[in-house]
C-alpha positions, 0 to 999 in steps of 0.5 A: 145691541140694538135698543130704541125707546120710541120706534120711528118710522122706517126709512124707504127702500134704499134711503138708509144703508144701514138698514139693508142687512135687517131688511127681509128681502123675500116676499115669501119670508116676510109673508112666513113671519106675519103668520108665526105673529098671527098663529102665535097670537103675538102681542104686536105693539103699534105705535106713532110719530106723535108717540101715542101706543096701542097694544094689539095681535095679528089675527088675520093675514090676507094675502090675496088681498095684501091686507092685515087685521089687527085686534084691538081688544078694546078702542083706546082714545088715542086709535083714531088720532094714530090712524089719522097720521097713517104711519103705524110703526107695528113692534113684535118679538118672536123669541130673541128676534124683533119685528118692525114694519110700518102700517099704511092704509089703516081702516077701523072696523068696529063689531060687537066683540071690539075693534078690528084694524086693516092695514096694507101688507108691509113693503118691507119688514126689517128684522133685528136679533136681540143681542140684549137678550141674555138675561140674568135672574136677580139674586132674591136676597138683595130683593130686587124691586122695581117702584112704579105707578099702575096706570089704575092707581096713581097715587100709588108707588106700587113695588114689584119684585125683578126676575130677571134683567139685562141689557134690552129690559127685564121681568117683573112679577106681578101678583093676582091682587094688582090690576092687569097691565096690558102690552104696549103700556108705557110706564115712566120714572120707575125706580129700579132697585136690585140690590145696594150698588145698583139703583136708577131711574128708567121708563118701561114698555111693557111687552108681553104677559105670562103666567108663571106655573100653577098655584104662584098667583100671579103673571110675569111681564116682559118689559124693555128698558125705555130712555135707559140712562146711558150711567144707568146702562153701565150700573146695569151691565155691571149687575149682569156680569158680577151675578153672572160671575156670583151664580157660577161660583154657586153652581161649583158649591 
């Protein structure tokens, strides 16, 4: 499994072996991935060593140039501390594979419809397939909850129902009456309870936002696990596999 809490900046070319087998080596291939993030529309989250977070997309790869540009829907107060430090950790996931490179040479651009920033073209990409990925749907009857505060309401432990878990995060679903909850939040000490035997305490990176199907009036939000206790690791892969083994017996009813 690979799973990390803060991503951090990537080693240089050749100073970490163990990196190798992720790194994407051919300069067409790396180029191939930026535009699937840019036609996709992907979330992109950018992040920093000093732990500040900016939730972003790719909108325009510029090869001839070697430049990037970013859309950062509105101009959070931590952008100009993050560009200052000129080492940007870009995180991205297309289906059950995770994107990481490094940003350098970060120039803010603002316009009338928001914030656009320029980066150079990665020198490298490293590329990681999520083998956290299989996800179990919880059992409704134990109703699993996960207890957090909203960024726009913290004076409220707010209770949203768990779709799904596993190993690398979970899906939460959230209701059209609560207030928007962007990619790239950080939400910490969320109360994770699923059912009796499986309760613990964890932070949340919000990854990605979905709409479910029409009339259900709400989202889902794909989240990854942040600073997941190692014994709240164990009480996780416990859940997964026992309502793994719970909904093959139903399926044979």
């Amino acid at each position: 499994m690979f799973q990390d809490t803060q991503p951090a900046p990537l080693p240089a070319d050749g100073a970490h072996a163990a990196w190798t087998e992720f790194r994407v080596g051919h300069p067409g291939e790396r180029l191939g991935l930026l535009r699937q993030l840019r036609d996709g529309n992907v979330p992109v989250q950018l992040s920093s060593p000093e732990g500040q977070a900016v939730g972003s997309s790719l909108w325009s790869v510029d090869d001839s140039r070697e430049r990037l540009n970013f859309n950062i829907p509105s101009e959070p107060p931590q952008l100009a501390a993050m560009i200052e430090t000129d080492e940007v950790v870009a995180v991205a996931y297309l289906d059950s594979v995770k994107l990481q490179f490094d940003l350098h040479e970060l120039v803010l651009v603002r316009g009338p419809g928001g914030a656009t920033l320029q980066a150079a073209m990665p020198a490298e990409i490293y590329r990681f397939q999520r083998r956290s990925a299989y996800r179990v749907r919880t059992l409704e009857r134990s109703s699993p909850t996960a207890h957090l505060r909203h960024p726009a309401l913290p004076d409220m432990l707010l209770p949203l129902r768990v779709i799904d878990v596993s190993i690398g995060g979970c899906a939460l679903f959230v209701g059209h009456d609560v207030p928007p909850l962007a990619p790239g939040t950080r939400l910490a000490s969320v109360r994770i309870e699923l059912d009796a035997d499986t309760r613990f305490e964890t932070g949340l990176q919000l990854q990605h936002v979905t709409h479910i199907q029409p009339g259900q009036r709400g989202v889902r939000i794909g989240c990854e696990w942040a600073d997941l206790p190692r014994p709240a690791e164990r009480t996780l892969q416990r859940y997964i596999d026992q309502t793994q083994k719970r909904r093959r017996l139903l399926s044979l009813d």
